[in-house]
C-alpha positions as CSV (number, residue, x, y, z in Angstrom):
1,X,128.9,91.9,36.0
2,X,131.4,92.9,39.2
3,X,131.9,90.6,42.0
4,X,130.8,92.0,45.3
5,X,131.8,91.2,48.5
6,X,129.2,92.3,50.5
7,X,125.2,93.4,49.7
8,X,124.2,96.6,48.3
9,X,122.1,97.3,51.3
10,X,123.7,97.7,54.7
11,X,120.9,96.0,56.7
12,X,120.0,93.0,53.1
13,X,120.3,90.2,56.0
14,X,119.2,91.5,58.5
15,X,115.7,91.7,59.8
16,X,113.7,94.8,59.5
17,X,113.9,97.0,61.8
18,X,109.7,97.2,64.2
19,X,108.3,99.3,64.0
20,X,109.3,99.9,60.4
21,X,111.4,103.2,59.8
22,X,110.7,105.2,56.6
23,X,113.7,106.1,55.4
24,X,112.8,109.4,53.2
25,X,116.3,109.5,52.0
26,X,117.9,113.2,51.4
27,X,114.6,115.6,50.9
28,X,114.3,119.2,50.6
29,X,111.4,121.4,51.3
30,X,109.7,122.5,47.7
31,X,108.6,125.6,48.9
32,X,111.7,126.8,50.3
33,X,114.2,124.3,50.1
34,X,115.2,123.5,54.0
35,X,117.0,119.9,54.0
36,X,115.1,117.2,55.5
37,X,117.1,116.5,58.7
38,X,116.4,113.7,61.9
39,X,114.9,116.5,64.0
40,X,112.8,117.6,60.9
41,X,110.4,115.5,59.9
42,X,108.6,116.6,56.6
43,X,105.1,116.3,55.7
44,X,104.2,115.3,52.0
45,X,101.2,116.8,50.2
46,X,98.0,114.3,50.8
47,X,97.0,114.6,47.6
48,X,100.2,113.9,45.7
49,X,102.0,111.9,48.2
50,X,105.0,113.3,46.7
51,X,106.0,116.6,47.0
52,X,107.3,117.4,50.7
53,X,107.4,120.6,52.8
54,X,109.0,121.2,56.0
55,X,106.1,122.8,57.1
56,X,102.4,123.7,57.0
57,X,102.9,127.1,56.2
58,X,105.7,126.4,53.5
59,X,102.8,123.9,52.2
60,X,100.1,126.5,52.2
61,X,102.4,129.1,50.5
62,X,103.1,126.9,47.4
63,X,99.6,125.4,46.8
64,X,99.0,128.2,44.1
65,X,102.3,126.8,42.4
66,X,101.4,123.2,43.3
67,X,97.5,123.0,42.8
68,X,97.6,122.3,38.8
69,X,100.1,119.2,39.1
70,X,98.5,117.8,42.4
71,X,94.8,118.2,41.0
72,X,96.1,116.8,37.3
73,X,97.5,114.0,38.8
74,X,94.2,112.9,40.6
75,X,92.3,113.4,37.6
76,X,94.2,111.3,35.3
77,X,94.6,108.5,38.2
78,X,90.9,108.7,37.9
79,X,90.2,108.2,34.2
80,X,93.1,105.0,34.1
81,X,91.0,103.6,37.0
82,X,88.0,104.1,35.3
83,X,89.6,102.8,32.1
84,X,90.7,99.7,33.8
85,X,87.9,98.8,35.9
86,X,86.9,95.7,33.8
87,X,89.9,94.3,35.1
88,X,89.2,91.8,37.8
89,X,92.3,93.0,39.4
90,X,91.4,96.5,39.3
91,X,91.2,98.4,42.7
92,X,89.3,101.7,42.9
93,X,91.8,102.8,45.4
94,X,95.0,101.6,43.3
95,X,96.6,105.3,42.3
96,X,96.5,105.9,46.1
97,X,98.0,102.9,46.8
98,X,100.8,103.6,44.1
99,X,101.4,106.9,45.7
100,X,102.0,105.5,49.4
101,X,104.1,102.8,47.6
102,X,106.3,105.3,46.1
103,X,106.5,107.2,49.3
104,X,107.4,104.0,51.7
105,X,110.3,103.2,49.5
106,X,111.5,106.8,48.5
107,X,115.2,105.5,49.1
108,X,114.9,102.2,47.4
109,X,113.2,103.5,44.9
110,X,115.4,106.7,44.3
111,X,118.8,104.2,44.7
112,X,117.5,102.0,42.0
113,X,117.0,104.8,39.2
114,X,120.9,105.7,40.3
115,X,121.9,102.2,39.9
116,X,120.0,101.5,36.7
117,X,120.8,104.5,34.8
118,X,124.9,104.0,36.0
119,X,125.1,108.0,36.9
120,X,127.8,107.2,38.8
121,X,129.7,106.3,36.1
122,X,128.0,108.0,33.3
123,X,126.2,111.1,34.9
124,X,124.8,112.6,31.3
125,X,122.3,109.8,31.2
126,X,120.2,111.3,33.7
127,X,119.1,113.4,31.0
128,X,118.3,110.8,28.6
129,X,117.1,108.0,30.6
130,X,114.3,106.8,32.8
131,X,114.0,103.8,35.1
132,X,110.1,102.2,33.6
133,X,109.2,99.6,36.9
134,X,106.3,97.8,36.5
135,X,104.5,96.5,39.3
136,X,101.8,93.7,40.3
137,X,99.1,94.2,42.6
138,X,98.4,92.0,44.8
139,X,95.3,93.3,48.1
140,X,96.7,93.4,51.4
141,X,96.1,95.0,55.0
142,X,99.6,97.0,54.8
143,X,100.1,99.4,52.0
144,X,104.3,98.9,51.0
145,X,103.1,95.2,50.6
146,X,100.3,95.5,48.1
147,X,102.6,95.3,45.1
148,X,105.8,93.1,43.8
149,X,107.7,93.9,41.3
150,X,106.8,92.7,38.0
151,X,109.6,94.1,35.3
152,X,112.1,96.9,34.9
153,X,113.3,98.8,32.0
154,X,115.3,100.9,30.9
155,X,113.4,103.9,28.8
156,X,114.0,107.3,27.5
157,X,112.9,110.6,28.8
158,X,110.7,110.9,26.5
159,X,108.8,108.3,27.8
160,X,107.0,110.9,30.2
161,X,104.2,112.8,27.9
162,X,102.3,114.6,29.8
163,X,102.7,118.1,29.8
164,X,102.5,118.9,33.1
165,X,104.3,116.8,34.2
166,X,107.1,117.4,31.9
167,X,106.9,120.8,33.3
168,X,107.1,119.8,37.2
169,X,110.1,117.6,36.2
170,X,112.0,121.1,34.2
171,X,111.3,123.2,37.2
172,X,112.8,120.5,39.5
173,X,115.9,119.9,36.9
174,X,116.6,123.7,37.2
175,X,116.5,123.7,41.2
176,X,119.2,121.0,41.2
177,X,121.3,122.4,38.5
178,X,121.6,125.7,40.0
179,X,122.6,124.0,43.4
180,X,125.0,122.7,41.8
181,X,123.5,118.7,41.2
182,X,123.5,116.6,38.1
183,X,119.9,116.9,37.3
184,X,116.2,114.9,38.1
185,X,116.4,111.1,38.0
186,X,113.4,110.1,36.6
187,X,111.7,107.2,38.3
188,X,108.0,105.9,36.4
189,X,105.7,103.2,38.7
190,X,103.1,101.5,36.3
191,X,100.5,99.2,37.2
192,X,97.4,98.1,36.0
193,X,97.0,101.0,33.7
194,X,97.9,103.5,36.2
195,X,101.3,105.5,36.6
196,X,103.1,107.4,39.2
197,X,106.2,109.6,38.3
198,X,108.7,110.0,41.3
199,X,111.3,112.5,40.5
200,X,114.3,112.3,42.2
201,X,116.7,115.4,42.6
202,X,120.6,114.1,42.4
203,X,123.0,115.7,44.6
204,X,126.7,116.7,42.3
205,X,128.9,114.3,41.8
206,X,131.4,115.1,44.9
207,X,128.4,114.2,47.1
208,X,127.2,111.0,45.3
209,X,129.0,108.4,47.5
210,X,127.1,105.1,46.9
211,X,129.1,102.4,45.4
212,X,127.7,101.4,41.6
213,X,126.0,98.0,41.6
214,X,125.0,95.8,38.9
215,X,122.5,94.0,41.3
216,X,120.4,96.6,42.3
217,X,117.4,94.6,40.5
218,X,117.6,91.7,42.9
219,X,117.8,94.3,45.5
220,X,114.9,96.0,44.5
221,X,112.9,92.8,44.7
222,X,114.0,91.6,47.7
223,X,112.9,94.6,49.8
224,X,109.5,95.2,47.8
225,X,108.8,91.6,48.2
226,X,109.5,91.4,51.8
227,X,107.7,94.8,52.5
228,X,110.9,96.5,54.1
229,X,110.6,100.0,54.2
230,X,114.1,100.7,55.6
231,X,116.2,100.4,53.0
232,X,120.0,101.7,54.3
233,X,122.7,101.3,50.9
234,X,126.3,101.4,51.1
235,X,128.6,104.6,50.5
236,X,132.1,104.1,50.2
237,X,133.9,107.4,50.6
238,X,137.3,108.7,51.6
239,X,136.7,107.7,55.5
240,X,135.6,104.7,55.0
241,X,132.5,102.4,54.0
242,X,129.4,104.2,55.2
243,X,126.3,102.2,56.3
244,X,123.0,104.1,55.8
């Protein structure tokens, strides 16, 4: 393992920042690809909680593309609640907890799968590779504190079955190639039963300017645990160490 002389995340010792900033990390619009900017604020579907649009109208336009994978992805967070509910643990409202998760820690989240799967070193195993976190659940008032983090693995694409979803990823993967990225970093939340897939589109290699780590577990953890939502990693590029 490297030796680091300073944490992953640019704000790890610091407190977080009130009221808590989501930091949606770089986002573009799925129905016609605008860039998420600071005077842009996207929406995300309500039923998914994870596609994003920059608008309502760009929202509106793609729910006859979108509908099938939003509705599928209800349904089958129904049935694995259903499935699980002799679980004492079980939570009738636990897939839509798992979907705010995954949207409140977008950037954590998305900088883990980069970490894990070393695609800054090794860029072809976003093709290959999946980052598996599995999660515990624990009831609380604030949703980004309802879980910790249980386990991660490493796992192969191939670890995603479902058809649809499979499909959603492709379309994705074929967007960011022909911008010129590396290809959709897979990202897969499990807990109690129920799964979220967060697919994450990676900007080419010229524009991936976050340092590698080897402790982006502990890093992970240590914002999930806490609840931080504002998640800011370190670039280094050829200015300088960029924070945020």
């Amino acid at each position: 393992m490297d030796t680091y002389f300073q944490p992953a995340a640019a704000n790890y010792h610091t407190p977080p920042v009130h009221p808590q900033q989501r930091q949606r990390g770089y986002r573009i619009c799925d129905q016609c690809c605008t860039p998420e900017t600071p005077s842009l604020k996207f929406r995300l579907c309500g039923g998914c909680l994870t596609t994003q649009y920059c608008s309502q109208d760009c929202q509106r336009e793609h729910w006859p593309h979108h509908k099938a994978i939003c509705q599928h992805t209800a349904s089958v967070s129904k049935a694995a609640i259903a499935a699980a509910s002799s679980s004492p643990a079980a939570d009738q409202h636990l897939a839509k907890n798992l979907r705010k998760f995954a949207s409140a820690h977008t950037a954590l989240l998305g900088w883990a799968g980069f970490q894990a799967l070393q695609l800054k070193r090794v860029p072809a195993n976003i093709r290959q590779n999946a980052l598996l976190i599995d999660l515990s659940y624990h009831p609380h008032g604030e949703s980004q504190r309802r879980f910790s983090i249980a386990s991660t693995h490493i796992v192969p694409r191939s670890y995603v079955h479902d058809p649809l979803v499979i499909a959603d990823i492709q379309r994705r993967e074929e967007r960011c190639r022909y911008s010129g990225g590396i290809g959709t970093l897979v990202v897969i939340l499990q807990c109690g039963g129920v799964s979220q897939v967060m697919p994450v589109e990676v900007d080419p290699p010229a524009k991936i300017t976050w340092d590698s780590r080897d402790d982006w577990a502990s890093v992970l953890a240590h914002f999930v645990e806490s609840g931080r939502t504002d998640f800011k990693p370190i670039s280094s590029t050829s200015r300088g160490v960029y924070y945020g």
